[in-house]
C-alpha beads as a LAMMPS data file, in Angstrom:
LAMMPS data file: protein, C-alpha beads

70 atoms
69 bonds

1 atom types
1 bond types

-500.0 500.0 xlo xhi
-500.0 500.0 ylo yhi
-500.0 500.0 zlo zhi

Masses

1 110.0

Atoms # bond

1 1 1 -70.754 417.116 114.109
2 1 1 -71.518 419.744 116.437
3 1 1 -69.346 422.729 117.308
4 1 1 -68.837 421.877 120.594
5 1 1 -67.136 418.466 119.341
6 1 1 -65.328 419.778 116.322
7 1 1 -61.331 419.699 116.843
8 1 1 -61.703 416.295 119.017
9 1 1 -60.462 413.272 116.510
10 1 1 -64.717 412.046 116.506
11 1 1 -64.682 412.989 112.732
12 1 1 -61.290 411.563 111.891
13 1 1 -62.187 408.328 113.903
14 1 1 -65.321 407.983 112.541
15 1 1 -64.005 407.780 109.184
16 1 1 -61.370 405.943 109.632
17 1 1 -63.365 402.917 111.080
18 1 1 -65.466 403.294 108.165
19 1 1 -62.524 402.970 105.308
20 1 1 -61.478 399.857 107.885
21 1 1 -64.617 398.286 107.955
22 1 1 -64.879 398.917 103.883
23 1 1 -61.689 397.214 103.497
24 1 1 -63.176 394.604 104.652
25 1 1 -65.712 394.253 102.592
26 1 1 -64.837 392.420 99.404
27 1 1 -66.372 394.169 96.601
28 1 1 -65.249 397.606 97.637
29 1 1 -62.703 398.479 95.386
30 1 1 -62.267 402.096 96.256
31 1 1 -63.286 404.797 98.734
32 1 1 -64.293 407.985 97.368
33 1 1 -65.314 411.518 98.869
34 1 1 -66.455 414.753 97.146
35 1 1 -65.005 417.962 98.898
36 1 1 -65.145 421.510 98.371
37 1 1 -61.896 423.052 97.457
38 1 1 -62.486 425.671 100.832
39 1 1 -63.555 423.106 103.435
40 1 1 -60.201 422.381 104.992
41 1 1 -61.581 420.363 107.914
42 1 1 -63.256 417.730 105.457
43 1 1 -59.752 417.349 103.726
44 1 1 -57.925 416.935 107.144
45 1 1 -60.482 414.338 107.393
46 1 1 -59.936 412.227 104.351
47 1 1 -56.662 412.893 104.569
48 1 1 -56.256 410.948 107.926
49 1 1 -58.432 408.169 106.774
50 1 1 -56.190 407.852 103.812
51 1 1 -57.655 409.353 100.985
52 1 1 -55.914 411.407 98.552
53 1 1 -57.227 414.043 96.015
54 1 1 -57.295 413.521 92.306
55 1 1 -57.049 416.149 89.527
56 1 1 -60.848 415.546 89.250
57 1 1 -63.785 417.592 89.987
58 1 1 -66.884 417.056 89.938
59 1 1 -70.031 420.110 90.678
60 1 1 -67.055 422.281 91.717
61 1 1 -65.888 419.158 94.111
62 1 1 -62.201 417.364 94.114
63 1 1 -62.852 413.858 94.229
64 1 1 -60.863 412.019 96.964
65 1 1 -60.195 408.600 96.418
66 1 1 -58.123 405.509 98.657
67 1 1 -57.695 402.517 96.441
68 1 1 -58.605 399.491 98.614
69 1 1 -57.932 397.168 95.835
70 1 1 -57.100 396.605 92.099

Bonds

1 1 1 2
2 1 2 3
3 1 3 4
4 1 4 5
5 1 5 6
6 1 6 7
7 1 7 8
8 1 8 9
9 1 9 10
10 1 10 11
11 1 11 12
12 1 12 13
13 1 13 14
14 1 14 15
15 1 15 16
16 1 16 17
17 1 17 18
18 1 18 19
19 1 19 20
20 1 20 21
21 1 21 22
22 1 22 23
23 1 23 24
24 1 24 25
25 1 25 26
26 1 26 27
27 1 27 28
28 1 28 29
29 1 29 30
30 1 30 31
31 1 31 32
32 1 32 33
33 1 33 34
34 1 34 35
35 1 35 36
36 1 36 37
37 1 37 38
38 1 38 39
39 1 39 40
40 1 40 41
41 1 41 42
42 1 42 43
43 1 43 44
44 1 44 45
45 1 45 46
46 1 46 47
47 1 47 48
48 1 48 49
49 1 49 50
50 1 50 51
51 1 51 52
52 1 52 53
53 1 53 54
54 1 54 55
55 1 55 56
56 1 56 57
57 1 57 58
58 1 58 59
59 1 59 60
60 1 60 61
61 1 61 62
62 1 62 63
63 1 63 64
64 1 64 65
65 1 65 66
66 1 66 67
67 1 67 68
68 1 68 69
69 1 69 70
């Protein structure tokens, strides 16, 4: 994303239509994203799209995960 469109909802649409569209699909079982502890704005992201950290970490990541399905 560009600096001139950060701060505009493209981001948090974006990845909201994709956890939609993955819920969807039937053999997606989870969603997962890998973000830095410091990178705020992808957390806002995931957090909008649903996503929720775990107490896991993985190359100094917090894995993110929104269970679709059991």
């Amino acid at each position: 994303m560009g600096t001139p469109w950060q701060g505009r909802g493209f981001a948090v649409e974006a990845a909201r239509g994709l956890v939609e569209w993955l819920g969807q699909q039937p053999r997606v079982r989870v969603v997962v994203a890998h973000i830095h502890p410091g990178h705020r704005a992808s957390a806002a992201v995931a957090g909008a799209a649903g996503l929720t950290p775990t107490d896991r970490c993985e190359d100094g990541e917090v894995r993110w995960e929104l269970a679709l399905r059991p």
